[in-house]
Backbone as JSON Lines, residues from 0, in Angstrom:
{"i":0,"aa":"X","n":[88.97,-84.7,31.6],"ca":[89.66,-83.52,31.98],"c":[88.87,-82.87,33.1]}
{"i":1,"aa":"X","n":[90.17,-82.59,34.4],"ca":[89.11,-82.0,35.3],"c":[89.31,-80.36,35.41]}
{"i":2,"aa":"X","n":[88.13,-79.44,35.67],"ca":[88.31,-78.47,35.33],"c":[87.97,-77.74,37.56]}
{"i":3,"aa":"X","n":[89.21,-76.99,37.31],"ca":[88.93,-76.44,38.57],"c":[88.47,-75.09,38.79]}
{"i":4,"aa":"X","n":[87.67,-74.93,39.63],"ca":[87.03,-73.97,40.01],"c":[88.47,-72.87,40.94]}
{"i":5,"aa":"X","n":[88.13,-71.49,40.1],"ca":[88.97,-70.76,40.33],"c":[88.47,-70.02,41.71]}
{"i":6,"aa":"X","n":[89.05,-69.66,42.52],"ca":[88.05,-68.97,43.63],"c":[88.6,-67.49,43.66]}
{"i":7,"aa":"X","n":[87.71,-66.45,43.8],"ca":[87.78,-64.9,43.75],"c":[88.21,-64.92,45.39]}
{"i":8,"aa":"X","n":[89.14,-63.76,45.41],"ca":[89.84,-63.4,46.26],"c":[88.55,-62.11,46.69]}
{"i":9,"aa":"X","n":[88.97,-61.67,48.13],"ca":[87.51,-61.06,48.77],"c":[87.93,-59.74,47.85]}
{"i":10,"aa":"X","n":[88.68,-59.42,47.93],"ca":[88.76,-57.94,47.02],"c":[88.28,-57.94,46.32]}
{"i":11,"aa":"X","n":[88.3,-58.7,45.13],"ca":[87.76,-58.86,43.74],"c":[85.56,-59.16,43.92]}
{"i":12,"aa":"X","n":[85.37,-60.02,44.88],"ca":[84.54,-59.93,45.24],"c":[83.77,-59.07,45.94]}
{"i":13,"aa":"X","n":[84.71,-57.64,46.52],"ca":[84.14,-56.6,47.07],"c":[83.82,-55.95,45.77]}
{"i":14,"aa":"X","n":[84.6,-55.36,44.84],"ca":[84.84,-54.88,43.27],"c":[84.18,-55.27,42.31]}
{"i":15,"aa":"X","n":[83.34,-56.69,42.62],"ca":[82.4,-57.06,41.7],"c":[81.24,-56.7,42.27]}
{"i":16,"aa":"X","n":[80.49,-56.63,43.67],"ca":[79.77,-56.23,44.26],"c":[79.27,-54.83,44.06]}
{"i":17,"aa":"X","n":[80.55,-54.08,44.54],"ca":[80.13,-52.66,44.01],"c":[80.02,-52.42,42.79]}
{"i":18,"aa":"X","n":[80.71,-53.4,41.61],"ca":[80.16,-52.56,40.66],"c":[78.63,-52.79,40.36]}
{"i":19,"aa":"X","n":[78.3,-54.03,40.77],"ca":[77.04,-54.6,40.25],"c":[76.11,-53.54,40.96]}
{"i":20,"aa":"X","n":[76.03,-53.04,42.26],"ca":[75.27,-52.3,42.9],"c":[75.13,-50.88,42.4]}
{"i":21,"aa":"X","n":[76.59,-50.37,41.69],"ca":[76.48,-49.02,41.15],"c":[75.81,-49.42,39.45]}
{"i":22,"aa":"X","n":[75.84,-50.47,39.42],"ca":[75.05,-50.43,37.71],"c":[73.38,-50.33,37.7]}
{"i":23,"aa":"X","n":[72.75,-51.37,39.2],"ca":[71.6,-51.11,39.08],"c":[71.28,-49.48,39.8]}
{"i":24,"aa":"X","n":[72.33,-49.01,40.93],"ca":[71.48,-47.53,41.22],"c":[71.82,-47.06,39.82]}
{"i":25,"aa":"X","n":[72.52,-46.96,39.24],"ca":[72.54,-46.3,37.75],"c":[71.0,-46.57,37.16]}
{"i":26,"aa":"X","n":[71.06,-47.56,36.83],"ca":[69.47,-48.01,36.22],"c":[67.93,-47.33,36.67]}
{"i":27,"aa":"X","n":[68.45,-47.45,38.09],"ca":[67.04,-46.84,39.17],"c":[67.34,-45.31,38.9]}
{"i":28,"aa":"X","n":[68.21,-45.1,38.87],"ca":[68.59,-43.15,38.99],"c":[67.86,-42.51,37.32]}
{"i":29,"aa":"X","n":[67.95,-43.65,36.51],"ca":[67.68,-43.5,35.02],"c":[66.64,-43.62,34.96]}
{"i":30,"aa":"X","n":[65.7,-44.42,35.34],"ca":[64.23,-44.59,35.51],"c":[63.51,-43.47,36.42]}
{"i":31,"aa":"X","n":[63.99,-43.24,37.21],"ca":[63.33,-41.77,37.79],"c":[63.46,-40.88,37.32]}
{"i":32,"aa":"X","n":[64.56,-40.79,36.8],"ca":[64.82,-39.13,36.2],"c":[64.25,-39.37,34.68]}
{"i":33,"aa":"X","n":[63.69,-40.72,34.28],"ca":[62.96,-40.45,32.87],"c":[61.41,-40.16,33.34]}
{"i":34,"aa":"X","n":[61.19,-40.92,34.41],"ca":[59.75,-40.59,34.62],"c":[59.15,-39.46,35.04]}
{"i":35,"aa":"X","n":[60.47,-38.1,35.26],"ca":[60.03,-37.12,36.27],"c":[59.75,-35.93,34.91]}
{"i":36,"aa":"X","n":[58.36,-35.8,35.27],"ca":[57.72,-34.29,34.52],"c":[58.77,-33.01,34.15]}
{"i":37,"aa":"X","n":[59.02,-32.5,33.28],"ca":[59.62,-31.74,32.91],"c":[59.56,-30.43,33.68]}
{"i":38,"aa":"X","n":[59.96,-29.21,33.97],"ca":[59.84,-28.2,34.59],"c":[58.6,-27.53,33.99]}
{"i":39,"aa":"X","n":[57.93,-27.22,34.53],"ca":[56.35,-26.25,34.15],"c":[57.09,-24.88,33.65]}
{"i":40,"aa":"X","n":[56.59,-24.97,32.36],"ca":[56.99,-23.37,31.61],"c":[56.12,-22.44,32.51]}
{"i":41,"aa":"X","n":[57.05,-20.93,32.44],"ca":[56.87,-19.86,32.84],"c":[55.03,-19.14,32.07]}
{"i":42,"aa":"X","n":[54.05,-18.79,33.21],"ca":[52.83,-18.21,32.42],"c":[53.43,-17.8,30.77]}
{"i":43,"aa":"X","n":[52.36,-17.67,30.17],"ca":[52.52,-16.73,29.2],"c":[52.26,-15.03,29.57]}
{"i":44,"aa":"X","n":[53.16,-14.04,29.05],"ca":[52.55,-12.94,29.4],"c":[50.79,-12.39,28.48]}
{"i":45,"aa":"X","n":[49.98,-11.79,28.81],"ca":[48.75,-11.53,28.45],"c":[49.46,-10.32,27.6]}
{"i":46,"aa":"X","n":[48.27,-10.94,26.28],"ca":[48.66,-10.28,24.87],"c":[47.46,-9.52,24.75]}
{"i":47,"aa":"X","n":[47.97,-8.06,24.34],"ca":[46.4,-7.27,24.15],"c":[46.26,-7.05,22.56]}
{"i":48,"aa":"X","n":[45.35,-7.33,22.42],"ca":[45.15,-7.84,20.96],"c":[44.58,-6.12,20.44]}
{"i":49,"aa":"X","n":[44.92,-6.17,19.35],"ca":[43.79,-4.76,18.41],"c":[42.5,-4.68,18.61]}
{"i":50,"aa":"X","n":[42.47,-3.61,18.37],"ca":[40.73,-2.81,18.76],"c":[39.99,-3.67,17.68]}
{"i":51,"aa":"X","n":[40.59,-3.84,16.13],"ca":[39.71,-4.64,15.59],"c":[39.23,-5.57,15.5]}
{"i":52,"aa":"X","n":[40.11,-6.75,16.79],"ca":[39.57,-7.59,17.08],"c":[38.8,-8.16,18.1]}
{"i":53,"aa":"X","n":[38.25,-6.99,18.5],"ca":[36.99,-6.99,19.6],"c":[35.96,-6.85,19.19]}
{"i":54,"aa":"X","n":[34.74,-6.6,19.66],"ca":[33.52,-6.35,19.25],"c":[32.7,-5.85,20.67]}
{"i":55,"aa":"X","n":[32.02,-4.73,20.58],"ca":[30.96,-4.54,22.23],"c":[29.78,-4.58,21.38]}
{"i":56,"aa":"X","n":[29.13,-5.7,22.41],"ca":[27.74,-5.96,21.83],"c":[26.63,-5.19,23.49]}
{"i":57,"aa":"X","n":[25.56,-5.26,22.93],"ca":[24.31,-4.89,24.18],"c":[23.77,-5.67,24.17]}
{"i":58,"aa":"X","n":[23.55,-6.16,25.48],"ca":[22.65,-6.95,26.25],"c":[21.81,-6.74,27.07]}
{"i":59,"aa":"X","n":[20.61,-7.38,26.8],"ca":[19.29,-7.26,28.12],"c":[19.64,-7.33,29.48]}
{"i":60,"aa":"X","n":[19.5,-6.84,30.3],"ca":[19.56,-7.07,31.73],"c":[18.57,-8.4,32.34]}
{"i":61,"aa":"X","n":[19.06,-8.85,33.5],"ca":[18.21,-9.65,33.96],"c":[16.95,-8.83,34.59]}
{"i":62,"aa":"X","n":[16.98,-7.81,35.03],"ca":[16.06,-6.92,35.32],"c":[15.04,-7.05,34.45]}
{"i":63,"aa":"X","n":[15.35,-6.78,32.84],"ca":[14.73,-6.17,32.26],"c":[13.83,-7.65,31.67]}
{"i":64,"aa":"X","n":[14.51,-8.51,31.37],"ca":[14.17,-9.79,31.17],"c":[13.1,-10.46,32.05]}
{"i":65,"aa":"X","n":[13.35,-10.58,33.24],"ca":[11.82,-10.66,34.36],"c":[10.92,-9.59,33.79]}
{"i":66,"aa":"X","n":[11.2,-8.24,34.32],"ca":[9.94,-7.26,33.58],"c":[9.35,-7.76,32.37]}
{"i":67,"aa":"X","n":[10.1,-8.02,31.56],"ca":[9.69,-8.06,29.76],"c":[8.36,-9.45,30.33]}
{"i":68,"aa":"X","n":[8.71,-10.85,30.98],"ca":[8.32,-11.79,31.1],"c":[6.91,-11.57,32.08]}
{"i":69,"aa":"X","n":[7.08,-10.66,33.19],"ca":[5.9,-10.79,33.82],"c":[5.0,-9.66,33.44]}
{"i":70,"aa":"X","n":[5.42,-8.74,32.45],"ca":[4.29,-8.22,31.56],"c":[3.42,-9.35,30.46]}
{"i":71,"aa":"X","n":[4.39,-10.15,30.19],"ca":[3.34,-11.21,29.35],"c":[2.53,-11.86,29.72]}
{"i":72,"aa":"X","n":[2.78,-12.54,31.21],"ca":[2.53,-13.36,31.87],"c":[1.0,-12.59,32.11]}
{"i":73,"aa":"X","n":[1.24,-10.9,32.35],"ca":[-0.25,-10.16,32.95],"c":[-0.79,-10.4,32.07]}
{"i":74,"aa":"X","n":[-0.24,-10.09,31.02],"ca":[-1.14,-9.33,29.41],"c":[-1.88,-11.11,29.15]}
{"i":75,"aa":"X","n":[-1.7,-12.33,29.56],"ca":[-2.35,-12.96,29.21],"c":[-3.55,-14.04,30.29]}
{"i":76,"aa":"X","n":[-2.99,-13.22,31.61],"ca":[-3.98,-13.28,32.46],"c":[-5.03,-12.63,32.81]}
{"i":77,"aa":"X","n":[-4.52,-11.38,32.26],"ca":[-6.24,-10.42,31.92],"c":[-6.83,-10.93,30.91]}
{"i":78,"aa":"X","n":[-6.49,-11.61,29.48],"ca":[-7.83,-12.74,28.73],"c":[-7.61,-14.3,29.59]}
{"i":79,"aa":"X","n":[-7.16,-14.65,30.17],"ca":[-8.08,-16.24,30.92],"c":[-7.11,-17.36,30.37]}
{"i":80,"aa":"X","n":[-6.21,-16.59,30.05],"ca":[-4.89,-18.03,29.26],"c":[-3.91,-18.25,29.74]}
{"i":81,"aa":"X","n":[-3.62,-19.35,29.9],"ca":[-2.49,-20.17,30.68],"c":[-0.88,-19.72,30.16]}
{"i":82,"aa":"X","n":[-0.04,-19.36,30.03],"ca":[0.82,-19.81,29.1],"c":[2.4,-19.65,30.11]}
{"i":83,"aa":"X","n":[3.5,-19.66,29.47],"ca":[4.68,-19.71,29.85],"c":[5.23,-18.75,28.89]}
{"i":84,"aa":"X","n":[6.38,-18.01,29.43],"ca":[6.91,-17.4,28.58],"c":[8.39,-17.29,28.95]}
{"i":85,"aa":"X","n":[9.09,-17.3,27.94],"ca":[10.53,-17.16,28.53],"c":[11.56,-16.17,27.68]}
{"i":86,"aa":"X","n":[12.6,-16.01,28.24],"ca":[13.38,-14.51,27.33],"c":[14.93,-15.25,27.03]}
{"i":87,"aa":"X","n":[15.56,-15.01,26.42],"ca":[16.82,-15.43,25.9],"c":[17.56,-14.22,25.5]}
{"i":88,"aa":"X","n":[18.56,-14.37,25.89],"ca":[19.31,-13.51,25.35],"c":[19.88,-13.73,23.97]}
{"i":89,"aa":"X","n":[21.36,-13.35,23.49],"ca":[21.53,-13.03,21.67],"c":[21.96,-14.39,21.41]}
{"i":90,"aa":"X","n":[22.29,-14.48,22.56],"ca":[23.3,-16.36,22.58],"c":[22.48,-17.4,22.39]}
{"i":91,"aa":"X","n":[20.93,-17.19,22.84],"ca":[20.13,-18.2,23.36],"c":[19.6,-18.92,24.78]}
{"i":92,"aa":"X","n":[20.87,-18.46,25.84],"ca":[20.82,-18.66,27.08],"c":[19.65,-18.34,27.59]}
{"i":93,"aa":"X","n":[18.86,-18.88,28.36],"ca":[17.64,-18.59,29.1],"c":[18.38,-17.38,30.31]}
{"i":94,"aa":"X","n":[17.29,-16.04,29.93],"ca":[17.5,-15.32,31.07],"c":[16.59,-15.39,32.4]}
{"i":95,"aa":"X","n":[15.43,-15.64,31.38],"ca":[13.86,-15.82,32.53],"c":[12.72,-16.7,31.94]}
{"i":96,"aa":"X","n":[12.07,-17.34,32.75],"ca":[11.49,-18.05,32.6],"c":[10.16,-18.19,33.32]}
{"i":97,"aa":"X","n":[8.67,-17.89,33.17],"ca":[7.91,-17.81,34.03],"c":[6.6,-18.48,33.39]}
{"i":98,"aa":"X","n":[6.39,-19.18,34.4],"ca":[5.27,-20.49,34.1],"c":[4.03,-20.27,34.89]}
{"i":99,"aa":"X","n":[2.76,-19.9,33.98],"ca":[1.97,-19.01,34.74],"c":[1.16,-20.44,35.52]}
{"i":100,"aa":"X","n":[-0.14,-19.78,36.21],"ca":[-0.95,-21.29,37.06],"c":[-1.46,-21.46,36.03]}
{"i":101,"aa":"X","n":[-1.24,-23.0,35.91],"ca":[-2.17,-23.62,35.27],"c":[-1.61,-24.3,33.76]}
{"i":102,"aa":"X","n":[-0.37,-23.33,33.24],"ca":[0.38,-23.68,32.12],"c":[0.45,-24.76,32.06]}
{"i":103,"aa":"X","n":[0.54,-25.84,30.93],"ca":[1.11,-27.15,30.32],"c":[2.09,-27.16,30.23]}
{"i":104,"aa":"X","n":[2.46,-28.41,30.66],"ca":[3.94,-29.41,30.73],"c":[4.81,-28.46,29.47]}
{"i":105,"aa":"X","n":[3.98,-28.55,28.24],"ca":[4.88,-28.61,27.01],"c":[5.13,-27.32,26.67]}
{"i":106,"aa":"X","n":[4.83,-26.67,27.8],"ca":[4.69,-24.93,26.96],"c":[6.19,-24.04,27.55]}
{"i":107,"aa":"X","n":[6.6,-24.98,28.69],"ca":[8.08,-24.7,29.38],"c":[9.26,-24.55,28.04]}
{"i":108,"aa":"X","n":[9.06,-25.49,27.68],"ca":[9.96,-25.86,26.64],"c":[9.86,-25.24,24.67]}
{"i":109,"aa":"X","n":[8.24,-24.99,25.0],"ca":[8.22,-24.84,23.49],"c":[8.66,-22.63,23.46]}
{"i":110,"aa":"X","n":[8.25,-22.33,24.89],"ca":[8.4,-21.05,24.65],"c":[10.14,-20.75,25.11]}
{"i":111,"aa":"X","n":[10.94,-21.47,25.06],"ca":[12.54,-21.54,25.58],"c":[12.71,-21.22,23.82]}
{"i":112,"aa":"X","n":[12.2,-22.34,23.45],"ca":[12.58,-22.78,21.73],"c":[11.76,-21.5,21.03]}
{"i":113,"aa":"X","n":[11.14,-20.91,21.16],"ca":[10.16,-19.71,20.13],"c":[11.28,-18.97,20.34]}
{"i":114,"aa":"X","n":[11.68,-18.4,21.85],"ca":[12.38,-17.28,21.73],"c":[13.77,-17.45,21.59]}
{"i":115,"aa":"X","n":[14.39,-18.75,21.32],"ca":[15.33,-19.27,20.65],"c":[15.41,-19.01,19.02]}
{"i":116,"aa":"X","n":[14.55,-19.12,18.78],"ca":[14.12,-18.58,16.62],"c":[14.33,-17.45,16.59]}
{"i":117,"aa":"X","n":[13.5,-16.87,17.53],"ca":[12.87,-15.05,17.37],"c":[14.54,-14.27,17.5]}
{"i":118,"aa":"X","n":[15.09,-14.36,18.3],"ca":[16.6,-13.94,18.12],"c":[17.62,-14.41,17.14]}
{"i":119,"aa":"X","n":[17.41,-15.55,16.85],"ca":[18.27,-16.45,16.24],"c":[18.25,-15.73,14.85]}
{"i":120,"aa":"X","n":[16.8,-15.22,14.24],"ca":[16.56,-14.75,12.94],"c":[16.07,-12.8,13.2]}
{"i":121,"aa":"X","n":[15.95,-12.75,14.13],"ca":[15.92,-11.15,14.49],"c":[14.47,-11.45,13.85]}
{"i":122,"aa":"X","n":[13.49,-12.05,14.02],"ca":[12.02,-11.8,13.56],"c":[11.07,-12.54,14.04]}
{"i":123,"aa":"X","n":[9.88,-12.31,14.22],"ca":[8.92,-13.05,14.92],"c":[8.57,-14.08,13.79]}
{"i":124,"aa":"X","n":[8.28,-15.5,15.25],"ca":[8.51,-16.9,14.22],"c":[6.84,-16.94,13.1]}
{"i":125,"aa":"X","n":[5.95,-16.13,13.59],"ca":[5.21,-16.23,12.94],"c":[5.74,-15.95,11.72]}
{"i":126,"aa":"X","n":[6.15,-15.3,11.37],"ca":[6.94,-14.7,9.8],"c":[7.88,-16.08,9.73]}
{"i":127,"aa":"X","n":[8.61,-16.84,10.46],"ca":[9.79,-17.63,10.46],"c":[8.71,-18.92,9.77]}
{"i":128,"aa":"X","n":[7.74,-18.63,10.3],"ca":[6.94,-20.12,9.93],"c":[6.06,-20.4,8.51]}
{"i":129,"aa":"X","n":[6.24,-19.02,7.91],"ca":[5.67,-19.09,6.69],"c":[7.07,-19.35,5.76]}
{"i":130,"aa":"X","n":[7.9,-19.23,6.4],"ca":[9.24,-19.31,5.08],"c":[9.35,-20.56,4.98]}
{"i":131,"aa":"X","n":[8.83,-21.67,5.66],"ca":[9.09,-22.94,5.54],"c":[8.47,-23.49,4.36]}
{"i":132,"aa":"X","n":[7.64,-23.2,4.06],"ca":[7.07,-23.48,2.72],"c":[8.32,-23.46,1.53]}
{"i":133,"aa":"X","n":[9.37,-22.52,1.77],"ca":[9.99,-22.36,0.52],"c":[11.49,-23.13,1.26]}
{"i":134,"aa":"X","n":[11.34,-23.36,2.14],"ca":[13.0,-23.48,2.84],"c":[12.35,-24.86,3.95]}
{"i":135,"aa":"X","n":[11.82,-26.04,4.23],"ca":[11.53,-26.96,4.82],"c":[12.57,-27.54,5.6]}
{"i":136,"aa":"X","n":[13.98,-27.54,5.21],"ca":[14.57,-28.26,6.39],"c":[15.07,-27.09,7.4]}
{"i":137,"aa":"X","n":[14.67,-25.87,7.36],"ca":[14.78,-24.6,8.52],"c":[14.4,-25.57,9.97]}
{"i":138,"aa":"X","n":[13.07,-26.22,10.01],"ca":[12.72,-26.8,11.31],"c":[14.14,-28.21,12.01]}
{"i":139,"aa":"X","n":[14.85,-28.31,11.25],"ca":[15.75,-29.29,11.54],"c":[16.99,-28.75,12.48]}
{"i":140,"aa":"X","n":[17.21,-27.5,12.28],"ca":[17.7,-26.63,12.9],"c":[17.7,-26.98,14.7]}
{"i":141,"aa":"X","n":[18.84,-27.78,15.39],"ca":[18.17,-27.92,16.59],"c":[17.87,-26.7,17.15]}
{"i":142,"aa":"X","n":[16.88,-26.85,18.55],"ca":[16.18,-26.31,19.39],"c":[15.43,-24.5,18.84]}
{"i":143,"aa":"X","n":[14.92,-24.67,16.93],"ca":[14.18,-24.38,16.84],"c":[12.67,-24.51,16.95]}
{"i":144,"aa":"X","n":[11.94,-23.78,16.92],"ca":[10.33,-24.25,16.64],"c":[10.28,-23.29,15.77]}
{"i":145,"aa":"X","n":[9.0,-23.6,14.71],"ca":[8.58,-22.37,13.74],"c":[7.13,-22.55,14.01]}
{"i":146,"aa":"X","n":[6.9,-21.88,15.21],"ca":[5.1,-21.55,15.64],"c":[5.09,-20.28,16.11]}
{"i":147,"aa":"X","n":[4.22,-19.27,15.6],"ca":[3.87,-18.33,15.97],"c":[3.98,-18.32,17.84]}
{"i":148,"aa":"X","n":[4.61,-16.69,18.57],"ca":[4.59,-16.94,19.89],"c":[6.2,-16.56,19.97]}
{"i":149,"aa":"X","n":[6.79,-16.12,19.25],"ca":[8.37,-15.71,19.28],"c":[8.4,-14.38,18.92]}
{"i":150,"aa":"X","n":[9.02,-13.32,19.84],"ca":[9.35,-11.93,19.23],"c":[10.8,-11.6,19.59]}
{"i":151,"aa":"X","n":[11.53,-11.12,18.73],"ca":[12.93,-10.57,18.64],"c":[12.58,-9.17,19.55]}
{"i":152,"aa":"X","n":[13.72,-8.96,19.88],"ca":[13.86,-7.79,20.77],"c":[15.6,-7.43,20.63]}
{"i":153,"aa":"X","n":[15.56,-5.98,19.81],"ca":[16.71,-5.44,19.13],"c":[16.69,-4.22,20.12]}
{"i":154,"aa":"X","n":[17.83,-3.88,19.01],"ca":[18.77,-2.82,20.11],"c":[19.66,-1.87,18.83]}
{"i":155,"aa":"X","n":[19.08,-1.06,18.46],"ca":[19.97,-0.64,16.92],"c":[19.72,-1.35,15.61]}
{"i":156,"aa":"X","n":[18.48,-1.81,15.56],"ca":[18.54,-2.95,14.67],"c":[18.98,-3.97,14.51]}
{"i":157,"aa":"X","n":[19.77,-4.75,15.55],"ca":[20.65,-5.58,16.15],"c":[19.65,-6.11,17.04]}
{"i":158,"aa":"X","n":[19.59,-8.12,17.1],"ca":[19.02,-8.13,18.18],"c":[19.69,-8.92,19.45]}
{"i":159,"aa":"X","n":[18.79,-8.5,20.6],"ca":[19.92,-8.84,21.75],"c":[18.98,-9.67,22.47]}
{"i":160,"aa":"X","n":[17.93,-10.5,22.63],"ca":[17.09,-10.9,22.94],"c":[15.82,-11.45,22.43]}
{"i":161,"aa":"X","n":[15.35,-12.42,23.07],"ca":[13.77,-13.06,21.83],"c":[13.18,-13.31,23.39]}
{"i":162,"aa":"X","n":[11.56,-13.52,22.86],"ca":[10.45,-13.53,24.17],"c":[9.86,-14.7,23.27]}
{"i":163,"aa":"X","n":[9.67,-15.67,24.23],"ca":[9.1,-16.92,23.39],"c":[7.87,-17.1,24.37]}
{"i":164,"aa":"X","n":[6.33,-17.14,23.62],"ca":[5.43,-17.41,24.9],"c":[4.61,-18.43,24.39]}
{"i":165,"aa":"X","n":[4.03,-19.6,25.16],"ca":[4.02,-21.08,24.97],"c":[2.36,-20.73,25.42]}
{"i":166,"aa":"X","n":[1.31,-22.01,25.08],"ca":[0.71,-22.38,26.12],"c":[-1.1,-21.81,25.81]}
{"i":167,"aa":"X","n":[-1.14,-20.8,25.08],"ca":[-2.3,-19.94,25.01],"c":[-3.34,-21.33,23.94]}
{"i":168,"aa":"X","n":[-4.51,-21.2,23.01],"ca":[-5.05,-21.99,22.26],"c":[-4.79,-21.72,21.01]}
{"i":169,"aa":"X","n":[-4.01,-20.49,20.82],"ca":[-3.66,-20.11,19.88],"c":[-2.0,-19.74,19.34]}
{"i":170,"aa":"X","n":[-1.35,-19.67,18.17],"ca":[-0.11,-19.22,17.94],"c":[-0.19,-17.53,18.1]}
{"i":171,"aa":"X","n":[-1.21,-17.17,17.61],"ca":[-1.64,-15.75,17.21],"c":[-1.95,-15.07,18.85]}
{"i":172,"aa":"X","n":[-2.06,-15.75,19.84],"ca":[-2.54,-15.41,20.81],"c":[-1.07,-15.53,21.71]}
{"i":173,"aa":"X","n":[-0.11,-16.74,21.49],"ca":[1.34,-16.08,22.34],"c":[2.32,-15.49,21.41]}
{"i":174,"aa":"X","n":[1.6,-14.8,20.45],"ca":[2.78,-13.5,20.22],"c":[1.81,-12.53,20.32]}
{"i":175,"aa":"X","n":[0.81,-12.38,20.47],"ca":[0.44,-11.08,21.13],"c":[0.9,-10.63,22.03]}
{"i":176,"aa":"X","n":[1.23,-11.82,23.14],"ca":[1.69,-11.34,24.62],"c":[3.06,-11.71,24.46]}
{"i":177,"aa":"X","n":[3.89,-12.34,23.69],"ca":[5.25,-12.0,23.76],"c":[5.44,-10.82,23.18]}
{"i":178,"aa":"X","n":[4.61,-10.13,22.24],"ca":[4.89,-9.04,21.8],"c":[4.43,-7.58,22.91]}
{"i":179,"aa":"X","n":[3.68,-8.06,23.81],"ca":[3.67,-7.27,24.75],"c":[4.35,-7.23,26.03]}
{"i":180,"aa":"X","n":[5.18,-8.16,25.89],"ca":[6.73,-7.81,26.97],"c":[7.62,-7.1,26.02]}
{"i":181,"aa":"X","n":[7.54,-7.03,24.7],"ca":[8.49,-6.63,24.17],"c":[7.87,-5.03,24.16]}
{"i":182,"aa":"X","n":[7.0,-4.69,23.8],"ca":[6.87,-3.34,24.3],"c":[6.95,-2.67,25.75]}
{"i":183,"aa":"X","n":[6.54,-3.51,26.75],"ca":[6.74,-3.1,27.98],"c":[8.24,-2.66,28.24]}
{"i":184,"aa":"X","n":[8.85,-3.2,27.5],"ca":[10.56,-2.94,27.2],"c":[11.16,-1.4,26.44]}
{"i":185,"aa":"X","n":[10.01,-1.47,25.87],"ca":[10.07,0.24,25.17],"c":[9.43,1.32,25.78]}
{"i":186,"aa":"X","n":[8.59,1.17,27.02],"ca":[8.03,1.94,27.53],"c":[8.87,2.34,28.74]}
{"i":187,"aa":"X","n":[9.97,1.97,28.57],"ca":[10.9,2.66,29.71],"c":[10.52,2.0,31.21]}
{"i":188,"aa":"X","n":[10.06,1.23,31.71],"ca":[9.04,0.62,33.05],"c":[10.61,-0.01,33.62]}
């Protein structure tokens, strides 16, 4: 059996053409318009929240933070000792940082971390370092130290600042002089 080939008349072949061409722009028109980002929502308007859910805290000045630091820095260059001392604010953020001549590598860092405690607990670490006896994983605490050389510095009984001073031969010897930026702070200077 022979089977004959029917032949399309050009019309029908124009009519199959176009439709085939309007099915794939259909397809392409569908693929773009799925891939296209949605319209960007309108800002939000700014919501003012209740008074009770604020808080105003006090903070050291950077002013006061250099002063506090290069009173320590004196108070331990009039006895003959090297040290570093640095100030933090309530957060921990380094406000100042001053590395006297002659200070050790390790004293940059250990007086960042004293006055990191000394705020952290509102008390000088010398006191912080005897509680370890009863409380031992306190030192696990990152970027504490518990060595004498940390003084809190409050504001209402609140504290807003720690003076961490590194570097001297003694613990007893950098909280003397962190404790004497912290008074230079009370003397109004």
């Amino acid at each position: 059996m022979q089977h004959k080939a029917k032949k399309f008349s050009t019309r029908a072949k124009a009519v199959t053409s176009a439709g085939i061409v309007a099915a794939v722009g259909a397809g392409v028109a569908g693929a773009v318009s799925a891939s296209a980002e949605a319209p960007a929502a309108a800002p939000a308007a700014p919501v003012a929240v209740k008074s009770k859910a604020t808080t105003t805290t006090t903070h050291l000045t950077a002013d006061a933070a250099v002063e506090a630091a290069g009173a320590a820095l004196k108070a331990a260059e009039k006895e003959g000792q090297r040290i570093t001392v640095a100030v933090v604010d309530r957060n921990g953020n380094t406000l100042a940082t001053l590395r006297g001549d002659g200070a050790g590598p390790q004293s940059y860092e250990s007086a960042i971390r004293k006055a990191y405690t000394a705020v952290s607990w509102n008390a000088p670490t010398s006191e912080l370092a005897k509680r370890l006896q009863n409380a031992p994983n306190l030192k696990d605490i990152p970027n504490t130290l518990f060595l004498a050389g940390g003084a809190p510095v409050a504001h209402g009984n609140a504290p807003i600042a720690g003076i961490g001073v590194a570097g001297a031969p003694s613990g007893d010897l950098d909280e003397k002089f962190a404790r004497a930026a912290v008074a230079a702070l009370g003397d109004g200077r």
